[in-house]
C-alpha positions as CSV (number, residue, x, y, z in Angstrom):
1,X,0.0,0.0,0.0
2,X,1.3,3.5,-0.9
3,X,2.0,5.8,1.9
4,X,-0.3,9.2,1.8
5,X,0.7,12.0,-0.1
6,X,1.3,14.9,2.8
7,X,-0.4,18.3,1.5
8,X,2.8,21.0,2.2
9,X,2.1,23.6,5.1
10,X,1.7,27.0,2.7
11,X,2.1,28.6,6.3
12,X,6.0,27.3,5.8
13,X,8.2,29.6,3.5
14,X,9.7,27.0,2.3
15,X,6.6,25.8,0.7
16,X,6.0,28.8,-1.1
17,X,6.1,28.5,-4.8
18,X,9.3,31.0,-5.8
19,X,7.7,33.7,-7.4
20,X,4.4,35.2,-5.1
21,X,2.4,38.2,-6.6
22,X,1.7,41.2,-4.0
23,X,-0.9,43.2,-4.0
24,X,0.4,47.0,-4.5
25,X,-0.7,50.5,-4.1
26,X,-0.3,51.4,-7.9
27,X,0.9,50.6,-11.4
28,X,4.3,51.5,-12.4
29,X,7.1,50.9,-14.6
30,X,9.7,51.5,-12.2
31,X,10.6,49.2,-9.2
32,X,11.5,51.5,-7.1
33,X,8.4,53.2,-6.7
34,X,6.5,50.2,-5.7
35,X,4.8,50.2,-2.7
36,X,3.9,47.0,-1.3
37,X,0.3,46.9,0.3
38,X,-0.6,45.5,3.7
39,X,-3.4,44.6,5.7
40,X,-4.1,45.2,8.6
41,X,-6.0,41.8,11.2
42,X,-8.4,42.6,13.3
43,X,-5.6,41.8,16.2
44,X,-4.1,44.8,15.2
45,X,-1.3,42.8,13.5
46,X,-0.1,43.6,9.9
47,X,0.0,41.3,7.0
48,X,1.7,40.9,4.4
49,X,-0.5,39.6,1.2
50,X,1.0,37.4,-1.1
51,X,-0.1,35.0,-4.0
52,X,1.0,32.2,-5.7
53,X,-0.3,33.1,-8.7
54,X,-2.0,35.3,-10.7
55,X,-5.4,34.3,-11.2
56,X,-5.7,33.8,-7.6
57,X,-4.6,37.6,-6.9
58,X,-7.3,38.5,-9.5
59,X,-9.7,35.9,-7.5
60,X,-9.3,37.4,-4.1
61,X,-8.5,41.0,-4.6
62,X,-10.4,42.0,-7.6
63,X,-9.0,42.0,-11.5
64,X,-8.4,46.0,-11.2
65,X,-5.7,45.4,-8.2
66,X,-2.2,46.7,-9.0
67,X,0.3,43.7,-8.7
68,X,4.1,42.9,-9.1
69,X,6.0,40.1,-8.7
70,X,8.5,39.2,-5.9
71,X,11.2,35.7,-5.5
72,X,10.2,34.6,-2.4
73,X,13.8,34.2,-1.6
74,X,13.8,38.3,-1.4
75,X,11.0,38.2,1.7
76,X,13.7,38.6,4.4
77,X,14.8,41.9,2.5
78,X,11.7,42.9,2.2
79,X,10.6,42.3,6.1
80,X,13.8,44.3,6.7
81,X,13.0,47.5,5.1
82,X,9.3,47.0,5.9
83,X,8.3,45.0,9.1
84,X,5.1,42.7,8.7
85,X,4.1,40.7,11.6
86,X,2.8,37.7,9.4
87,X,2.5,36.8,5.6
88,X,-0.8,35.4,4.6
89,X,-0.9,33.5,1.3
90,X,-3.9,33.6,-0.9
91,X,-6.2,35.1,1.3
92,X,-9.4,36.0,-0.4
93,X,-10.2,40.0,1.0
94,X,-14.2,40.7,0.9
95,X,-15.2,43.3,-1.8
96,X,-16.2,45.6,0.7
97,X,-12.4,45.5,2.8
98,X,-10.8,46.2,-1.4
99,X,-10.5,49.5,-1.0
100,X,-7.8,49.5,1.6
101,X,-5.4,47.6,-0.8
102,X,-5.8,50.6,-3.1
103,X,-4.2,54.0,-3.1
């Protein structure tokens, strides 16, 4: 008999696929002027979003939300020069809570 497959933790880095997509506040064709968007839990804690792919972005944000792409290897760096308490992966944010992802 074949041992169970185990489903990977996407809680776990390590499990995250190596390119996320993150939510941002706007369009641009410059890198440095993104601005990564975070969300804020109801326990006061802030999040970072990320997706592991695009059509789940589009799924859970809305297709109008600005987006980039990120390695995952780079979220250290990027919890560096912007503290986030927790990242939450492929969370689907109510229509009503979309604006706040938006500039």
């Amino acid at each position: 008999m074949a041992a169970a497959a185990t489903v990977p933790d996407r809680r776990d880095p390590a499990h995250y696929p190596p390119i996320l997509y993150l939510p941002c506040t706007r369009q641009t064709p410059h890198p440095e002027e993104l601005e990564v968007r975070y969300q804020r839990t109801e326990d006061g804690r802030q999040a970072l979003l990320v997706y592991s792919a695009l059509d789940r972005l589009q799924t859970c944000c809305g297709v109008d939300q600005p987006w980039f792409t990120f390695p995952t290897a780079e979220l250290p760096r990027l919890h560096q020069n912007a503290p986030f308490d927790l990242v939450l992966m492929d969370l689907y944010v109510p229509e009503e809570s979309r604006a706040g992802l938006r500039a």
